[in-house]
mmCIF file of the C-alpha atoms, coordinates in Angstrom:
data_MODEL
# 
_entry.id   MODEL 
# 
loop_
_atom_site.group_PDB 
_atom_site.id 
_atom_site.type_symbol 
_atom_site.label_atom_id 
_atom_site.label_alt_id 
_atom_site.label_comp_id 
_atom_site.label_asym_id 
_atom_site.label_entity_id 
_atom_site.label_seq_id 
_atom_site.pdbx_PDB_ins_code 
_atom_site.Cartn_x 
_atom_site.Cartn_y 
_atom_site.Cartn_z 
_atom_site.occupancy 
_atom_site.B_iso_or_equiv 
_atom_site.pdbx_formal_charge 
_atom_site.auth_seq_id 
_atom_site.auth_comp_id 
_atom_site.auth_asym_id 
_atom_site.auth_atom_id 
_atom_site.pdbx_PDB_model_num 
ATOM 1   C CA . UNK A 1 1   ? 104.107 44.624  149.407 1.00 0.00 ? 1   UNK A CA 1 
ATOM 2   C CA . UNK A 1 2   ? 108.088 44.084  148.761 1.00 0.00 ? 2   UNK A CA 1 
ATOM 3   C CA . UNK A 1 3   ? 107.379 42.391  145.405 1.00 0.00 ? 3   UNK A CA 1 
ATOM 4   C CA . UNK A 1 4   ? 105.406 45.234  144.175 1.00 0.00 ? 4   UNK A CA 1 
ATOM 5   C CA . UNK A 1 5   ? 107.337 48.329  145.703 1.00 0.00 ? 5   UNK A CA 1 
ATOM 6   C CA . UNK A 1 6   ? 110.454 47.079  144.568 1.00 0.00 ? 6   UNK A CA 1 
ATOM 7   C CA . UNK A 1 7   ? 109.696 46.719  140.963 1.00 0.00 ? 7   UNK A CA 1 
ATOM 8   C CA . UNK A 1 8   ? 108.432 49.653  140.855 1.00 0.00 ? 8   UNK A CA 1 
ATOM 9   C CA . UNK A 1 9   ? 111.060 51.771  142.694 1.00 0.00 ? 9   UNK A CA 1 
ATOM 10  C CA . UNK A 1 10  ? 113.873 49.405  139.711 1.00 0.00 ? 10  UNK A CA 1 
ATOM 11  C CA . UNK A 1 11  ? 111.783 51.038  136.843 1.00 0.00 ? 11  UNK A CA 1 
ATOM 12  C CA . UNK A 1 12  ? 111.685 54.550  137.875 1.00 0.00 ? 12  UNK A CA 1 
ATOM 13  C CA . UNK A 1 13  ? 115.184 54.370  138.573 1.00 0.00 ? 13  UNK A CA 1 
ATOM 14  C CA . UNK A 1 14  ? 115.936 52.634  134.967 1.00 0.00 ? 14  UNK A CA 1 
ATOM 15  C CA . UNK A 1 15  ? 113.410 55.010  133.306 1.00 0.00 ? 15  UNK A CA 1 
ATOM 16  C CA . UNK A 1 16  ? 114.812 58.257  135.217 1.00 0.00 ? 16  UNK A CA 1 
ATOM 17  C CA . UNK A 1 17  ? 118.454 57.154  133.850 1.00 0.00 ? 17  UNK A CA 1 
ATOM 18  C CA . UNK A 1 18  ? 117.426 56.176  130.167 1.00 0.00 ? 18  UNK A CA 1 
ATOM 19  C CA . UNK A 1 19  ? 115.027 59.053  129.473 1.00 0.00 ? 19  UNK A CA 1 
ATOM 20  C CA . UNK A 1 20  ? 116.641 61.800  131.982 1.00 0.00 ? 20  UNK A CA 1 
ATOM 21  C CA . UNK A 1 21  ? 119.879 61.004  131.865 1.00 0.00 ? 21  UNK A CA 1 
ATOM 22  C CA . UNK A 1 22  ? 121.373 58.992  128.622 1.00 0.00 ? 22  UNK A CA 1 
ATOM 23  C CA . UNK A 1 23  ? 118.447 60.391  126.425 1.00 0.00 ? 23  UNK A CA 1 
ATOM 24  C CA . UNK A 1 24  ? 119.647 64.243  126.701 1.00 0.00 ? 24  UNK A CA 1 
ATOM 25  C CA . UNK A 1 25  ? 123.568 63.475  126.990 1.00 0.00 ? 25  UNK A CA 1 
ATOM 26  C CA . UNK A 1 26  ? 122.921 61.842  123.889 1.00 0.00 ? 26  UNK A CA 1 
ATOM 27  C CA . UNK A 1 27  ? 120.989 64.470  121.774 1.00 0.00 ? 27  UNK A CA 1 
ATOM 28  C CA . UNK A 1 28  ? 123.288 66.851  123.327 1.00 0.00 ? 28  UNK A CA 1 
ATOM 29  C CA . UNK A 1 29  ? 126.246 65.187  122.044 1.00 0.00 ? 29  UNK A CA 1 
ATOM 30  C CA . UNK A 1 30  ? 124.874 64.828  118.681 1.00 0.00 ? 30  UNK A CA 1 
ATOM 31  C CA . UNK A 1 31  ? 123.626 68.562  118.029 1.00 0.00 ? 31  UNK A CA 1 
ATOM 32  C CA . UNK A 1 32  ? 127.052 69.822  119.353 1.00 0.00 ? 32  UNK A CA 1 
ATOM 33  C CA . UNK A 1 33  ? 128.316 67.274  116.863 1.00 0.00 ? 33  UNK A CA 1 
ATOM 34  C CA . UNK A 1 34  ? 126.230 68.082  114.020 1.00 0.00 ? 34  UNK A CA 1 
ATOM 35  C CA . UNK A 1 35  ? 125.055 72.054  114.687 1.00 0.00 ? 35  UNK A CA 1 
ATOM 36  C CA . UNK A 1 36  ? 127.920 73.197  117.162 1.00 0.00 ? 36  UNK A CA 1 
ATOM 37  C CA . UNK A 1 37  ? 126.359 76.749  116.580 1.00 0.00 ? 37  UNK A CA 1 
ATOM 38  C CA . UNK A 1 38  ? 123.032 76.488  117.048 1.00 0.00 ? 38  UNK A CA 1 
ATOM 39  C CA . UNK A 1 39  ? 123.611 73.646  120.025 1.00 0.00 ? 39  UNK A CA 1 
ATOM 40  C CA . UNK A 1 40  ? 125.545 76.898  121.567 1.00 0.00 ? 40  UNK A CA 1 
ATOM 41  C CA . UNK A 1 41  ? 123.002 79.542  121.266 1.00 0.00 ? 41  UNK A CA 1 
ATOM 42  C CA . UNK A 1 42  ? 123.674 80.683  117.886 1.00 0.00 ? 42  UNK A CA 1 
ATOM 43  C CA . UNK A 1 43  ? 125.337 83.040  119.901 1.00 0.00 ? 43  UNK A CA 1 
ATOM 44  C CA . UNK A 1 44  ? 127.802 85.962  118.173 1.00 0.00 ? 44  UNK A CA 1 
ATOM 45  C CA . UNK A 1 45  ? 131.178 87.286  119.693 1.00 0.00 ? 45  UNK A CA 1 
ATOM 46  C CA . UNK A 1 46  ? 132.826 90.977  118.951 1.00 0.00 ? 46  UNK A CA 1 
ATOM 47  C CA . UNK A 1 47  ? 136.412 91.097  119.992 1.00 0.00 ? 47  UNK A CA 1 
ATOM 48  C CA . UNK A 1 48  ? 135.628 88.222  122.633 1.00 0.00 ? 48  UNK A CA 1 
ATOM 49  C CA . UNK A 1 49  ? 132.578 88.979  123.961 1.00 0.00 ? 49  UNK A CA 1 
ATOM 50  C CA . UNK A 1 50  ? 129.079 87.880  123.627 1.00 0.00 ? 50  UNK A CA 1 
ATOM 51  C CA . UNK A 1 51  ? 127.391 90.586  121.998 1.00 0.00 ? 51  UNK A CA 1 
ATOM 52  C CA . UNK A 1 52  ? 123.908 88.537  121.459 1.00 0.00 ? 52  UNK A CA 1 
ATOM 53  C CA . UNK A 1 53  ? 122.382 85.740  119.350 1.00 0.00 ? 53  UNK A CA 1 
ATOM 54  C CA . UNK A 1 54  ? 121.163 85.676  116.141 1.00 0.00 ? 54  UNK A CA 1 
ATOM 55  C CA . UNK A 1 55  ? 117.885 83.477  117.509 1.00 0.00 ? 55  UNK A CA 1 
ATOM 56  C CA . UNK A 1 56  ? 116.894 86.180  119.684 1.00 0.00 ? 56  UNK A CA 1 
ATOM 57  C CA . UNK A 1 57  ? 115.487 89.865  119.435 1.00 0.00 ? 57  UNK A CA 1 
ATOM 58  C CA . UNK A 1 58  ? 117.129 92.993  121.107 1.00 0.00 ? 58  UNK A CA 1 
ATOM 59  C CA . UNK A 1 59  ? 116.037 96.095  122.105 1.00 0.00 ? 59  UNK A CA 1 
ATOM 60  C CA . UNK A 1 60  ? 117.226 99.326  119.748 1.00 0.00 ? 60  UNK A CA 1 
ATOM 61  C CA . UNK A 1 61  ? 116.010 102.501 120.023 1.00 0.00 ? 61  UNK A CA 1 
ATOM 62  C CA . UNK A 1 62  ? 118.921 104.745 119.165 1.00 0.00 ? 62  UNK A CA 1 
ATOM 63  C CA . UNK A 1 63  ? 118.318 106.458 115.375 1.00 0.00 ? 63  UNK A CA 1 
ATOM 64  C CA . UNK A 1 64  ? 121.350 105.485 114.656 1.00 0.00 ? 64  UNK A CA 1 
ATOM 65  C CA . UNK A 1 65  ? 120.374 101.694 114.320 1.00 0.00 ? 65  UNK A CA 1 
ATOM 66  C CA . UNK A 1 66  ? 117.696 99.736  112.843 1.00 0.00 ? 66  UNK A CA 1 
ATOM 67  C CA . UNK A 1 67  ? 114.631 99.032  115.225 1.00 0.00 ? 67  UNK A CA 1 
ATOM 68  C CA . UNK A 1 68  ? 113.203 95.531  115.165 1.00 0.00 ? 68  UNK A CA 1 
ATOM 69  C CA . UNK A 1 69  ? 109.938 93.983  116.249 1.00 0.00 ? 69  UNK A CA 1 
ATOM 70  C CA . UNK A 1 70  ? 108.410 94.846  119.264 1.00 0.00 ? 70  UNK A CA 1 
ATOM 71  C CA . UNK A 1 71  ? 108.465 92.403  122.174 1.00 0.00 ? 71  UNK A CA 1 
ATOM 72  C CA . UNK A 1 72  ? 105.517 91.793  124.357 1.00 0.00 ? 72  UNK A CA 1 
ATOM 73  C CA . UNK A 1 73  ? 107.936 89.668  126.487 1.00 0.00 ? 73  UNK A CA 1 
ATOM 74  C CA . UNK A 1 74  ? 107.508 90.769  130.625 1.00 0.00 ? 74  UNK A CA 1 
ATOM 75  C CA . UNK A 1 75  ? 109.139 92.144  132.616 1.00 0.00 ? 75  UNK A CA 1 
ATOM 76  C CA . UNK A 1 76  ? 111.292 93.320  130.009 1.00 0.00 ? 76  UNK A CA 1 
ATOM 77  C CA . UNK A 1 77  ? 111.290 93.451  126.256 1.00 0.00 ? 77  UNK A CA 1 
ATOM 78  C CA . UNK A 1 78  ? 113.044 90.719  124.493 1.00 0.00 ? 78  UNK A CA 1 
ATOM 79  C CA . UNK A 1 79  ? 113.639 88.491  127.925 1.00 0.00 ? 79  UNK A CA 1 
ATOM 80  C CA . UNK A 1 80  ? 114.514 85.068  126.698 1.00 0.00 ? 80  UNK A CA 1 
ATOM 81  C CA . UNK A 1 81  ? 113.338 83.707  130.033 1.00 0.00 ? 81  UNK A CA 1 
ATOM 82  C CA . UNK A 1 82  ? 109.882 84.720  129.612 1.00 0.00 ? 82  UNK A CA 1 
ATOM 83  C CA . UNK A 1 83  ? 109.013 84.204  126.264 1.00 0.00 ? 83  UNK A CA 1 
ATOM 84  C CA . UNK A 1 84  ? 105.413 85.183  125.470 1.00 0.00 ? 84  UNK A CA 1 
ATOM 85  C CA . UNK A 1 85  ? 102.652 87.154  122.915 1.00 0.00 ? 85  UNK A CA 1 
ATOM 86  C CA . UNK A 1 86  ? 100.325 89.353  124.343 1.00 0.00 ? 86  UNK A CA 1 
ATOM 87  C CA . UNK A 1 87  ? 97.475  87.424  123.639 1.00 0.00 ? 87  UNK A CA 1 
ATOM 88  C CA . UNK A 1 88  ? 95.625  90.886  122.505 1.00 0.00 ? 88  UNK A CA 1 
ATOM 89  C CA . UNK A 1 89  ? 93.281  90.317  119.831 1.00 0.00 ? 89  UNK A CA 1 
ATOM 90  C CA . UNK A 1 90  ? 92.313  92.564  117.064 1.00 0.00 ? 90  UNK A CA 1 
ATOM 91  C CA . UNK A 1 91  ? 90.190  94.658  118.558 1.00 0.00 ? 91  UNK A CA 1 
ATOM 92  C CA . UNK A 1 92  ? 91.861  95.137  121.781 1.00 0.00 ? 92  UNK A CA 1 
ATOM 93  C CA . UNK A 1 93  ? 91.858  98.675  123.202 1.00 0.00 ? 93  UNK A CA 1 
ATOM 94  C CA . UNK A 1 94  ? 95.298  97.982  124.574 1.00 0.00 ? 94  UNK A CA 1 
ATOM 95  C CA . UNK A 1 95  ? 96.703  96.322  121.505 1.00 0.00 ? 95  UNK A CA 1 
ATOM 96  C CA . UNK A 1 96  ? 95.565  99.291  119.310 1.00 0.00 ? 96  UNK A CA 1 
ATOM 97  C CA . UNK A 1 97  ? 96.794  101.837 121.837 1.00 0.00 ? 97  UNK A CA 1 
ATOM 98  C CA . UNK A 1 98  ? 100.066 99.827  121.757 1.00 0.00 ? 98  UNK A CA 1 
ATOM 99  C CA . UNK A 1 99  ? 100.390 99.940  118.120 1.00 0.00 ? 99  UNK A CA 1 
ATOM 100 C CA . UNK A 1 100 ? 99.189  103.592 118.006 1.00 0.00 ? 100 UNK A CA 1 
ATOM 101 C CA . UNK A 1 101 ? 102.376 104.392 120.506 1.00 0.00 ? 101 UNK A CA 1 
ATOM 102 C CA . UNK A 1 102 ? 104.623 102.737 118.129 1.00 0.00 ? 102 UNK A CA 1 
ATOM 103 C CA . UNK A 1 103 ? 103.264 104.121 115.088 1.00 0.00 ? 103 UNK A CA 1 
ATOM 104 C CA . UNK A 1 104 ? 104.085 107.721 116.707 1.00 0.00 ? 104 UNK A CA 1 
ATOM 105 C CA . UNK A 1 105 ? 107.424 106.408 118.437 1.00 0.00 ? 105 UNK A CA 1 
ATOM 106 C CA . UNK A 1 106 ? 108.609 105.750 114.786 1.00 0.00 ? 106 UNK A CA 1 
ATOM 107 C CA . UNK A 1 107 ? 107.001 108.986 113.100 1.00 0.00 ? 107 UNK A CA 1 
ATOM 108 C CA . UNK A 1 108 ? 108.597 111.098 115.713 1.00 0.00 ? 108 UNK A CA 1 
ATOM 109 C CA . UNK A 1 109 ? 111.931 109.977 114.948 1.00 0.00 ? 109 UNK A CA 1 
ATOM 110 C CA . UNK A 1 110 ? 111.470 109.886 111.194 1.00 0.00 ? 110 UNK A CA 1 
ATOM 111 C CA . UNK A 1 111 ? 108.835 112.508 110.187 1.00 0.00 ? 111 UNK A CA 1 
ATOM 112 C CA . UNK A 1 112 ? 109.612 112.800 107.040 1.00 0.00 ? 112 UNK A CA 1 
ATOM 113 C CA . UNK A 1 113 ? 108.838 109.344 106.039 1.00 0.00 ? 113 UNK A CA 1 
ATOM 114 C CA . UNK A 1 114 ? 105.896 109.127 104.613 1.00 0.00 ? 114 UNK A CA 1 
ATOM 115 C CA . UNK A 1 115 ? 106.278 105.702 103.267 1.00 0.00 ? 115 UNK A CA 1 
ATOM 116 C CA . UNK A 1 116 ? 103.125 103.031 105.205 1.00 0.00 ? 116 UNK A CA 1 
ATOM 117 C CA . UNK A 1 117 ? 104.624 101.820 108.157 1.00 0.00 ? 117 UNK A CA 1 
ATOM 118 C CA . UNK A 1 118 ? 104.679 98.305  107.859 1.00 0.00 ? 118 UNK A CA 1 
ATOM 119 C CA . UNK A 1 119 ? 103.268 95.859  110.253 1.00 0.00 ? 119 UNK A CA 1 
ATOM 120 C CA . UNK A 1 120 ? 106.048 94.090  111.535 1.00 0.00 ? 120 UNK A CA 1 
ATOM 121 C CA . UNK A 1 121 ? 107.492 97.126  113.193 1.00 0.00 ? 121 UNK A CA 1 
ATOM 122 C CA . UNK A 1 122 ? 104.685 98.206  115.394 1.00 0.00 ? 122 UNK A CA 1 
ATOM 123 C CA . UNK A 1 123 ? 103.252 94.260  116.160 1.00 0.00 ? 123 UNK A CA 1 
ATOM 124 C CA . UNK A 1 124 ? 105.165 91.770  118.151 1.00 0.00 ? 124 UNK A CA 1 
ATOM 125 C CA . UNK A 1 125 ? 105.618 88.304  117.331 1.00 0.00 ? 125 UNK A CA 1 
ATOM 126 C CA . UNK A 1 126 ? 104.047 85.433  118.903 1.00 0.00 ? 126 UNK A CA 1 
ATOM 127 C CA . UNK A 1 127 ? 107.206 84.765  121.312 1.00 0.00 ? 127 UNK A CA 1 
ATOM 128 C CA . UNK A 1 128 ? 108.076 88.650  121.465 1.00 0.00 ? 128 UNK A CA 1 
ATOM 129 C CA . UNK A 1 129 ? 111.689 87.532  120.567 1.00 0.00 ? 129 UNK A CA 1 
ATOM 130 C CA . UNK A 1 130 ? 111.588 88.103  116.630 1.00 0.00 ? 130 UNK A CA 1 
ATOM 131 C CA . UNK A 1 131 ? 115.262 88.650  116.088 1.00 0.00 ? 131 UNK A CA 1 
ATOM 132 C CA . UNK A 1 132 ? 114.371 89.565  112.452 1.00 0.00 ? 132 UNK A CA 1 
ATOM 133 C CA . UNK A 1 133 ? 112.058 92.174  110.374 1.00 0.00 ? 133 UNK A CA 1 
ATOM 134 C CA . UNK A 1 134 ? 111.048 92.345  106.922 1.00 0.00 ? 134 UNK A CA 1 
ATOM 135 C CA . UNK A 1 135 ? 112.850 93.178  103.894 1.00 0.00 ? 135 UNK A CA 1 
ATOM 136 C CA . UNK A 1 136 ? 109.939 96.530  103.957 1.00 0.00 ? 136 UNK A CA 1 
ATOM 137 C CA . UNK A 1 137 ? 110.343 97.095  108.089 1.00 0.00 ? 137 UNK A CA 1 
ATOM 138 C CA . UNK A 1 138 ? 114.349 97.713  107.001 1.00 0.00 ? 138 UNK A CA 1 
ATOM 139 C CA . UNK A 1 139 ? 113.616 99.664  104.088 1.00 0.00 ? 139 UNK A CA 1 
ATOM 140 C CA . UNK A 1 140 ? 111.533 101.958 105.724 1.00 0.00 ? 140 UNK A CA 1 
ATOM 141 C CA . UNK A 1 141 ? 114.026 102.701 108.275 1.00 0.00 ? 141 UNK A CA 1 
ATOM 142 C CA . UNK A 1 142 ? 116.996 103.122 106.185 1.00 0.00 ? 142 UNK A CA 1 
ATOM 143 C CA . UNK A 1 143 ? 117.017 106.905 105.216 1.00 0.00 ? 143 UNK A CA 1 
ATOM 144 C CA . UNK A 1 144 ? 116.685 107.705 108.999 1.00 0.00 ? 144 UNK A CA 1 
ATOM 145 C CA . UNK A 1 145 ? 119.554 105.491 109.374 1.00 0.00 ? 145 UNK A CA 1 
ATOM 146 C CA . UNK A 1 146 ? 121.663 106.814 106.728 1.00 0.00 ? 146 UNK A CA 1 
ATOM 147 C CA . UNK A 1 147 ? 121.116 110.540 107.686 1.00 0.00 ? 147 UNK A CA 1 
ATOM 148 C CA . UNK A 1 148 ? 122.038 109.440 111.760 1.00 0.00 ? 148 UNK A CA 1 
ATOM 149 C CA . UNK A 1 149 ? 125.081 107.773 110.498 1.00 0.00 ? 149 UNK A CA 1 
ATOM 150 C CA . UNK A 1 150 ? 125.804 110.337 107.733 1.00 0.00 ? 150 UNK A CA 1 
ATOM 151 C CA . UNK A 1 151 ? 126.342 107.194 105.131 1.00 0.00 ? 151 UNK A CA 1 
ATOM 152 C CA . UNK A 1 152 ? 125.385 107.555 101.501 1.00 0.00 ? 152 UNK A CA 1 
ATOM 153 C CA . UNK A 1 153 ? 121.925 105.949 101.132 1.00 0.00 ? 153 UNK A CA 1 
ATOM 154 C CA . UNK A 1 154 ? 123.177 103.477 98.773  1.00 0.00 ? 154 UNK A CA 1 
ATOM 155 C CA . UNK A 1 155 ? 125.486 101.943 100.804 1.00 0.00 ? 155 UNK A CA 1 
ATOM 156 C CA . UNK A 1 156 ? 123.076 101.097 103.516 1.00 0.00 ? 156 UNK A CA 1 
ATOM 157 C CA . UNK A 1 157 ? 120.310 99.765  101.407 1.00 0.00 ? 157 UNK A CA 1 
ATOM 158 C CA . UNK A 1 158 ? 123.215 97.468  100.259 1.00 0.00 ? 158 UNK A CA 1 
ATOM 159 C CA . UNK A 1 159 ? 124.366 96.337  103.864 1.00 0.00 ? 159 UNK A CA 1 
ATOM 160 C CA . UNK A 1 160 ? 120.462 95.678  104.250 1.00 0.00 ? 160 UNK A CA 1 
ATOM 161 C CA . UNK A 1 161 ? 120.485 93.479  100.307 1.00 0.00 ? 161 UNK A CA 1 
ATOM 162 C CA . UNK A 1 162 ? 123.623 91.860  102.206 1.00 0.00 ? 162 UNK A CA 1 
ATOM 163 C CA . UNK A 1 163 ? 122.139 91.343  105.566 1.00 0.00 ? 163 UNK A CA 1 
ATOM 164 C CA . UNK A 1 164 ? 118.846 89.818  103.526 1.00 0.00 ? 164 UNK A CA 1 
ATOM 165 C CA . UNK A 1 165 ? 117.999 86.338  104.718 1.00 0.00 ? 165 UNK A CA 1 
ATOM 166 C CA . UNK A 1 166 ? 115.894 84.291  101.958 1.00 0.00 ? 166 UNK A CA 1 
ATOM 167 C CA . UNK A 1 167 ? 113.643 81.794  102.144 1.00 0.00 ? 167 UNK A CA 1 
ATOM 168 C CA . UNK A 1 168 ? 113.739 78.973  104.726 1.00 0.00 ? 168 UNK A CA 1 
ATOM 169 C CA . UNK A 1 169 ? 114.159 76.004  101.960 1.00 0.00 ? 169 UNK A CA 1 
ATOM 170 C CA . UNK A 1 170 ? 113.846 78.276  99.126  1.00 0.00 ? 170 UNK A CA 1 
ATOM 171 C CA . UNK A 1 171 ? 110.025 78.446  99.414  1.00 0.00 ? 171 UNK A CA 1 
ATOM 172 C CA . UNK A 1 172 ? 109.065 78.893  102.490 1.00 0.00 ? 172 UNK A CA 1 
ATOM 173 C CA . UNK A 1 173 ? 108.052 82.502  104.446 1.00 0.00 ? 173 UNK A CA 1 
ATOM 174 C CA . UNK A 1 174 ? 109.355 85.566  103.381 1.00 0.00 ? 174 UNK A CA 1 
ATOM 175 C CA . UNK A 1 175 ? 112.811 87.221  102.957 1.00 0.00 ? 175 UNK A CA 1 
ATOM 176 C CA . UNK A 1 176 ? 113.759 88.899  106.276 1.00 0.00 ? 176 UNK A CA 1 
ATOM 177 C CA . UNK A 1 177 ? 116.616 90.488  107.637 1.00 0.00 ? 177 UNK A CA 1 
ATOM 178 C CA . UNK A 1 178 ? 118.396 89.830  110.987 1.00 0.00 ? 178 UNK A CA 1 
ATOM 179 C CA . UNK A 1 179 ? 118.248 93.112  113.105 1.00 0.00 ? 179 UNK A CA 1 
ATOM 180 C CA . UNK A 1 180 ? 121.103 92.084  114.940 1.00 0.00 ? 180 UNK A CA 1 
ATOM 181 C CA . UNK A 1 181 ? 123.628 91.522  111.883 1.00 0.00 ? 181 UNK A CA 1 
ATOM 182 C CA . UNK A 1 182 ? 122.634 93.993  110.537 1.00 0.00 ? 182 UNK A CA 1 
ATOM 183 C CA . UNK A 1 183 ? 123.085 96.840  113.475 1.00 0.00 ? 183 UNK A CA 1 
ATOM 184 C CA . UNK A 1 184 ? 126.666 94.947  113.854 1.00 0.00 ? 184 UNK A CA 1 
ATOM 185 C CA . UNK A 1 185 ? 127.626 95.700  109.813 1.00 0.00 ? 185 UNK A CA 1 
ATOM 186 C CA . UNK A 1 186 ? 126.486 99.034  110.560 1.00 0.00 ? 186 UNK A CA 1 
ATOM 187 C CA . UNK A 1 187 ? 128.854 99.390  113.409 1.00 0.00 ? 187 UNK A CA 1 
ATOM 188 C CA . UNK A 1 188 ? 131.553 97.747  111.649 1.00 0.00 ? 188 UNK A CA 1 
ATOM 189 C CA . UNK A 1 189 ? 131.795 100.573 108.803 1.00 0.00 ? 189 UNK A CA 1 
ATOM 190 C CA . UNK A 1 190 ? 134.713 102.639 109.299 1.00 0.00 ? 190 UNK A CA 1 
ATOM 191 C CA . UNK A 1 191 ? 133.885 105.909 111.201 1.00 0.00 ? 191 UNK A CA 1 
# 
């Protein structure tokens, strides 16, 4: 019985080391080494403290700011712990209530737009932490942003061409814009 236990009992120790031990200290070391950024969190800092992370969504809903995707994320929206999609297909009486909520959550602050709402802002993404929205979803919110700030137009639709993400690898998905950045430029204007 010895000569097979102990064998055994040698090789999970070995394997817990190499694989559960070395194996992450290792490809921790390197990404800190090679991406020190995104090995961190991708995480971004106003006047020394954590403000959020441009990998993950967060939660607007002043007019004042731009809104991003929706989260379908529980208990909370956007909780990085619990990273989810509803799983509500097309047809789903709950989905197209939810989307019929959001449609009138943005009309109510914005009635004047009369622009299509695109999808983006009334759908969540598959994880329900989108931390971006379309070049269109920011577009569509800008005049109510402009007139809650009192900023000229103009110069928001430029902090949103500036805050414009392109392609990954020059051809692949769309051009998007990080909600985050973008609420932060907007904050950053002088008052």
């Amino acid at each position: 019985m010895t000569s097979i236990v102990r064998p055994a009992l040698v090789l999970f120790v070995a394997l817990t080391v190499v694989t559960g031990v070395a194996y992450p200290l290792v490809v921790t070391g390197i990404a800190k080494a090679v991406f020190p950024s995104q090995a961190a969190g991708s995480l971004i800092e106003r006047g020394g403290k954590t403000v959020g992370s441009v990998l993950i969504g967060q939660n607007f809903s002043d007019p004042k700011n731009f809104w991003g995707r929706p989260s379908a994320t529980s208990p909370m929206a956007n909780n990085a712990a619990n990273s989810s999609g509803s799983n509500q297909g097309p047809l789903n009486p709950a989905l197209i209530d939810a989307v019929k909520g959001r449609i009138a959550a943005l009309k109510a602050v914005d009635p004047d737009n009369k622009a299509p709402i695109p999808v983006d802002l009334v759908t969540a993404s598959a994880s329900g932490l989108d931390p971006h929205i379309s070049v269109a979803g920011a577009n569509y919110q800008a005049a109510r942003v402009a007139v809650a700030r009192k900023l000229p137009p103009a110069q928001v639709q430029a902090l949103i061409e500036q805050n414009t993400e392109g392609q990954l690898l020059g051809f692949i998905g769309e051009p998007r814009v990080n909600v985050l950045k973008l609420n932060l430029a907007l904050a950053a204007l002088p008052a």
